[in-house]
N, C-alpha and C positions, 0 to 999 in steps of 0.2 A: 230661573233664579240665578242672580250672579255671585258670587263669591267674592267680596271684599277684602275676608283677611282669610288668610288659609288655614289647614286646620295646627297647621306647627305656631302658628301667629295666637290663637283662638286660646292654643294649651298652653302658651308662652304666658299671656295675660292671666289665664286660670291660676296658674303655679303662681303666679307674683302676688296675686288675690291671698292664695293660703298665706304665703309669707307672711305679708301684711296681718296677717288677724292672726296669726302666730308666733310673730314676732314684735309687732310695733303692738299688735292689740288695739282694743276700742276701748272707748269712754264709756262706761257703765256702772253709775252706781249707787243704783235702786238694788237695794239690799236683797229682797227676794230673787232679782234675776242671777243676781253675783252666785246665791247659795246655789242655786238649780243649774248656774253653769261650769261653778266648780264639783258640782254633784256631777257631772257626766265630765270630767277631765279638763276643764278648761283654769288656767292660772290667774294669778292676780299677781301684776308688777307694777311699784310705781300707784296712777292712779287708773290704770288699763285694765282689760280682763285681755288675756292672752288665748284664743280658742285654737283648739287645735286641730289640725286638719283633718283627723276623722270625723270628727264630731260635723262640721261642714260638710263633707260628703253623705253622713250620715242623715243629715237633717235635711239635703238635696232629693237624697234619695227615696226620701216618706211623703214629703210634700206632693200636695198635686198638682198637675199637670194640666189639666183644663181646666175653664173656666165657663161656666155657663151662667147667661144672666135673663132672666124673664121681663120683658115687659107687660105690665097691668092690660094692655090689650092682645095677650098671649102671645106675643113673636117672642120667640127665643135665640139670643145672640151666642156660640160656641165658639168661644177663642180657643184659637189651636189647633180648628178644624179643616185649613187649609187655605180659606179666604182670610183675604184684605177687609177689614171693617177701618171706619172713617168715629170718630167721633171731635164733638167739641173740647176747646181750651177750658179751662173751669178756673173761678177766681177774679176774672178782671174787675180792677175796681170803678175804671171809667168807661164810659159809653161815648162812642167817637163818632161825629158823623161826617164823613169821610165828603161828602158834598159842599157844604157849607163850612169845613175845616176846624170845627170847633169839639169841645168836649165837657163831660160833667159827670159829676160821682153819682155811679149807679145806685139806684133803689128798688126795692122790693117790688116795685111793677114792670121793673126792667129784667130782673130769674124770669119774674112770669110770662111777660113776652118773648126772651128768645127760649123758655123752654117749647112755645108754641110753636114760634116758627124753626127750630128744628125740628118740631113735629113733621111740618108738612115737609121737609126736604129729604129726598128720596136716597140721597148717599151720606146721610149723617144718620149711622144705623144704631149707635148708642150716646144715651146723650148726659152730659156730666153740667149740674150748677152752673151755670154761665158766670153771674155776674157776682161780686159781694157785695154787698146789700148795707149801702153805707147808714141808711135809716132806721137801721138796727142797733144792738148796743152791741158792744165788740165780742164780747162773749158766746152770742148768739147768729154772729154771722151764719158760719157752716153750718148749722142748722135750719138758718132761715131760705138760707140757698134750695135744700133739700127740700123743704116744707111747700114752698112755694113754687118749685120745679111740679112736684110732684102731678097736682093736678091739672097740670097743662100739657101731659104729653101719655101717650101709651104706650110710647117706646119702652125696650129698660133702659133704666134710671140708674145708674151708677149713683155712688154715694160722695159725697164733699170729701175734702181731706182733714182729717180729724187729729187732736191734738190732746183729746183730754177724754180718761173711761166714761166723764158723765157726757160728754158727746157719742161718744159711741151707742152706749145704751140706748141715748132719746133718739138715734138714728134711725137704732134696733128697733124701737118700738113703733114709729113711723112710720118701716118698711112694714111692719105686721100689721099696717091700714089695708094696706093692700092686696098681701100675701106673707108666705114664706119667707121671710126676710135671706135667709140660704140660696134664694132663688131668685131674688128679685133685688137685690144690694149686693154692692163690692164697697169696699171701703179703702184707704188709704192713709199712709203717714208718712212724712217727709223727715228722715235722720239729718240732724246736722253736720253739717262737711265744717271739715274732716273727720271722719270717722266719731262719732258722739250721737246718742240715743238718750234726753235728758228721761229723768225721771217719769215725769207725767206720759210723755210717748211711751216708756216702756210700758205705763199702767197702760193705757189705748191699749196696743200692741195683746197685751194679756187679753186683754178684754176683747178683743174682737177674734183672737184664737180661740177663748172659751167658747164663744157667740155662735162658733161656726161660719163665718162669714168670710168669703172669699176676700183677698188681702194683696195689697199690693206696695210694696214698699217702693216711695218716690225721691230716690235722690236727687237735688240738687245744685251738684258740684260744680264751679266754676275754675276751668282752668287756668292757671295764673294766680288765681286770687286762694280759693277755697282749695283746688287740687295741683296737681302738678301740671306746667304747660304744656308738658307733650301727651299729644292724645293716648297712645298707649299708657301713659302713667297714671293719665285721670281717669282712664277707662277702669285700671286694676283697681283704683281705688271706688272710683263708684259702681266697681262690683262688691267690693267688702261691703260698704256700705247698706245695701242691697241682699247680702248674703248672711251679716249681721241679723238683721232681721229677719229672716225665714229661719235661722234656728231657734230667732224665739218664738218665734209661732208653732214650730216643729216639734219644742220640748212640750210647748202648752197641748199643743192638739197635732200630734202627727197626723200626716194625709190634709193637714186645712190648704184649698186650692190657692195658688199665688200666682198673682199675673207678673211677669219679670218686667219692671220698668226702667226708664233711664230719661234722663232728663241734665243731661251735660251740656256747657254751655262753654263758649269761648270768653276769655276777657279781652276788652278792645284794650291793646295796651296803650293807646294814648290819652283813657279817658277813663279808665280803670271800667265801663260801661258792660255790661253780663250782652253776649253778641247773640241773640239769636237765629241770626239770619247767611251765615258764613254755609262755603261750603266744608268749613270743617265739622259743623255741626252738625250737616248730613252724614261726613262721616265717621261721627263718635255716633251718630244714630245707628248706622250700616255695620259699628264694632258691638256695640251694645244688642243686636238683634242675634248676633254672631254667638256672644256669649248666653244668653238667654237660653238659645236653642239648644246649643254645648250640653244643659242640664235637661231637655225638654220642656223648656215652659212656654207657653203664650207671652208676647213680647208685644209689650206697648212703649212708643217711642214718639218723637216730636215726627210734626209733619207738616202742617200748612205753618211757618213760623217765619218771623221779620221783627227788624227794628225797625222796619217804616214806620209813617205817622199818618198813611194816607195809602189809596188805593193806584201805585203809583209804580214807575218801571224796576226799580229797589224792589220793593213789595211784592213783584208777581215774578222774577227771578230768582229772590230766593224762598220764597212759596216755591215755585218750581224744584227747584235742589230738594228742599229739606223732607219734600214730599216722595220724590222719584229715587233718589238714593236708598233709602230704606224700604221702599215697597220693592223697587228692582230685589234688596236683598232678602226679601222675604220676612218682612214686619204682617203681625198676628193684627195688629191697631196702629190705628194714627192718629196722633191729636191734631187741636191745634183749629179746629176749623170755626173762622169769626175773629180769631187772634190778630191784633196789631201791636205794635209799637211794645216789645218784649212782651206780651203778657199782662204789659199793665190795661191797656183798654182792650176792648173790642167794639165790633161797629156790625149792625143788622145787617147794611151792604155787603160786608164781610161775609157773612155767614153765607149769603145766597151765591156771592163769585165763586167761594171755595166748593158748594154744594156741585157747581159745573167744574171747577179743578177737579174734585175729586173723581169725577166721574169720565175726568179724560185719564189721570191713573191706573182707574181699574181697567180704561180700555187698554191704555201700555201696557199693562200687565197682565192679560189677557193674551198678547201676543197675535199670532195669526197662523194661522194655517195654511198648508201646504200640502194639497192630496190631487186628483185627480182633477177635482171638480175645480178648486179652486184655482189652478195652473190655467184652465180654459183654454186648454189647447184646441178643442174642436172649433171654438169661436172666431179663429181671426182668419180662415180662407173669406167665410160669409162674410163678415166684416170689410176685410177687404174689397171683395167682388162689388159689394153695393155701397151702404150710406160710409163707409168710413170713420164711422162712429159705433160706440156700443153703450150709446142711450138709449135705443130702443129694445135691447136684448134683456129678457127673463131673469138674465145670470146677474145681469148692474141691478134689477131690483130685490132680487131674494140674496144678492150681499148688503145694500141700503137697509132691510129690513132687518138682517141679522146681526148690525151695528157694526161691518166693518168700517164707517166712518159715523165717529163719535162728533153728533150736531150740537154746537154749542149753542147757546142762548143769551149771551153775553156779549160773545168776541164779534170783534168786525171782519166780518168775510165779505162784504160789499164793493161796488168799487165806490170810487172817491166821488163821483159824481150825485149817486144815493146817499152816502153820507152826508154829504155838504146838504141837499134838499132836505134829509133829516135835523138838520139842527147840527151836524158833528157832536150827535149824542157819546157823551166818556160810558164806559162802563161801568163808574161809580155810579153814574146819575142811573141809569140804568139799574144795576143792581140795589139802589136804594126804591123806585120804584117798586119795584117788584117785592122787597121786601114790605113795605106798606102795602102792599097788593092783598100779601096774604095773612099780613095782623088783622089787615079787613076780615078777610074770607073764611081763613081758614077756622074751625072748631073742631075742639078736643073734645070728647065723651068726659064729661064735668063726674068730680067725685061724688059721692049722694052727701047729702045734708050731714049726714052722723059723722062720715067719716073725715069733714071738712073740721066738723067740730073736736071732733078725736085727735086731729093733728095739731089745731090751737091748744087744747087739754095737754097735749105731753111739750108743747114749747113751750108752755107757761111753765108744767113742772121742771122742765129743766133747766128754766133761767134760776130757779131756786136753788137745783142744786150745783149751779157752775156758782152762785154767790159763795159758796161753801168752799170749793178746790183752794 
């Protein structure tokens, strides 16, 4: 693991966080949270609650520290437990197809299909709503993400990001289609940068610390715009943000699990544009991992991410960065995988190039070894004496087999001669391929009849009661 910021860099940022939430203060002012936070020492100046640095310590130090999430086909995913997990971007609202260069607003067959095929893709190990689901009514997007995710994958299912307690609930009751909802959903909420948790989040927020449901607060600060331009400034700040939140999950239910997120972003200053794709943003990722861990939480951070618009030498450079900066630094998750063009689309061919990204990461980050066997010192008299190669030695195949070379399936490793008789196939074209390959092929263990019906029963209920909020 490398060390990005040191740990005097790490407590420099921590200290400036307190400051912040104890001096400038956050926007808060849903009446119940204000009482409960001046009931444990916290002030009211202005139109801020002013928290004060024990209370942040305190509420750090109840919180939990792992995360564990189940999927409906029993694998269970443990953030915190040492590895590297990969999952998708969640939210996009257009579907890109990177071949034919064109785009259109996603619909509710489009969550279903890529919750399938990151079913079948072997390093997207949890998998979040893909698409939002424009032929839904606004209200019932997140919902319908979830709904519709649900039955197309075995994985776990992380939860959409939620805005409002009667989303939460019909979340709640959706996961308990399946299971344990404790067990089998995380949930999310996005603060508004700068430092502001409106009303209705704060109810969310309540609500899913009642709920028991593991929780991740997702900042979205833009530096420049929404935080301060210099990384270390937006970092402090979208750790308040961030810290804000876990004490009110802390006051509601001490101990409720919190994944440590971060989601910073650079501003292009020539076009006011949210950057996703800089190497600065790998490392506000690589700072934001740094901090996470500072408290011991699981750290979920960007990873496959670009403003491209296409599957193109932009696009797989800072995929590269935004992925290997953060994993070097020891990131718990990575998002991000199917992402293009900010966030706003995503593209099937996406999902399958990143599925081979991701899997030459974990081989970086795997490292290599160096022991006895693997120096091969005894190999190179023989070697030498005869063929001058060691293509036919034992040792080149039980390394082949034990993945010290990670075989892509994508990339051109050919020579140019093969390629040209191929067509000079792109690896879009390719990776779109293959994506249709397996919307063909692949199948998901289908939900049973009842519990198909159960999940339309509580989306119906709950379009009723968002009519109400």
């Amino acid at each position: 693991m490398f060390t990005f910021l040191s740990p005097q860099s790490i407590e420099a940022i921590h200290n400036a966080t307190l400051r912040i939430m104890n001096e400038t203060g956050v926007v808060i002012n849903h009446a119940g949270a204000r009482d409960m936070l001046t009931a444990n020492g916290a002030r009211i100046e202005k139109n801020r609650v002013l928290i004060p640095p024990e209370l942040v310590e305190k509420c750090i130090a109840s919180a939990g520290k792992k995360v564990s999430i189940r999927g409906r086909g029993g694998a269970t995913k443990n953030l915190g437990d040492g590895n590297l997990y990969f999952h998708n971007l969640g939210g996009a609202r257009d579907v890109l197809d990177p071949v034919s260069g064109t785009k259109r607003l996603a619909n509710v067959q489009d969550v279903a299909d890529a919750a399938r095929l990151l079913d079948a893709l072997e390093n997207c190990h949890t998998i979040t709503p893909f698409f939002t689901p424009c032929d839904v009514p606004g209200d019932l997007m997140s919902l319908a993400m979830y709904r519709h995710a649900m039955p197309n994958t075995v994985k776990p299912l992380q939860g959409p990001g939620v805005q409002y307690p009667a989303e939460t609930r019909a979340a709640v009751r959706m996961a308990e289609v399946i299971g344990t909802p404790s067990e089998v959903l995380t949930l999310a909420v996005s603060p508004v940068s700068p430092l502001t948790i409106p009303n209705h989040e704060v109810d969310a927020i309540f609500e899913i610390a009642r709920l028991g449901i593991a929780f991740g607060a997702l900042p979205c600060p833009t530096a420049g715009a929404t935080a301060p331009m210099s990384i270390a400034g937006a970092l402090a700040q979208q750790n308040a943000e961030t810290l804000m939140c876990v004490v009110l999950t802390q006051l509601v239910n001490p101990g409720l699990p919190i994944i440590y997120c971060g989601r910073l972003a650079m501003m292009e200053a020539r076009t006011g544009v949210s950057v996703w794709g800089g190497a600065e943003l790998a490392l506000a990722s690589a700072g934001t991992v740094g901090l996470g861990h500072r408290y011991g939480f699981a750290v979920n951070v960007y990873g496959f991410s670009t403003n491209a618009h296409s599957l193109d030498l932009q696009n797989g450079f800072e995929r590269g960065l935004n992925a290997a900066i953060p994993a070097l630094a020891g990131a718990d998750e990575l998002s991000g995988i199917g992402e293009m063009e900010a966030g706003i689309s995503g593209s099937f061919a996406q999902m399958v190039a990143d599925n081979e990204f991701a899997g030459s990461v974990l081989r970086m980050k795997r490292g290599f070894d160096v022991n006895d066997d693997s120096l091969a010192l005894e190999l190179f008299s023989p070697v030498m004496d005869g063929s001058r190669n060691f293509l036919g030695q034992k040792h080149t195949m039980k390394y082949l087999r034990a993945g010290e070379v990670f075989l892509t399936k994508f990339s051109e490793r050919g020579t140019w001669e093969t390629w040209e008789k191929e067509g000079r196939p792109e690896l879009a074209k390719r990776a779109q391929a293959e994506a249709e390959r397996i919307l063909r092929d692949h199948r998901v263990e289908p939900l049973e009849e009842k519990q198909e019906k159960e999940l339309d029963k509580i989306l119906v209920a709950a379009e009723e009661e968002m009519k109400k909020k």
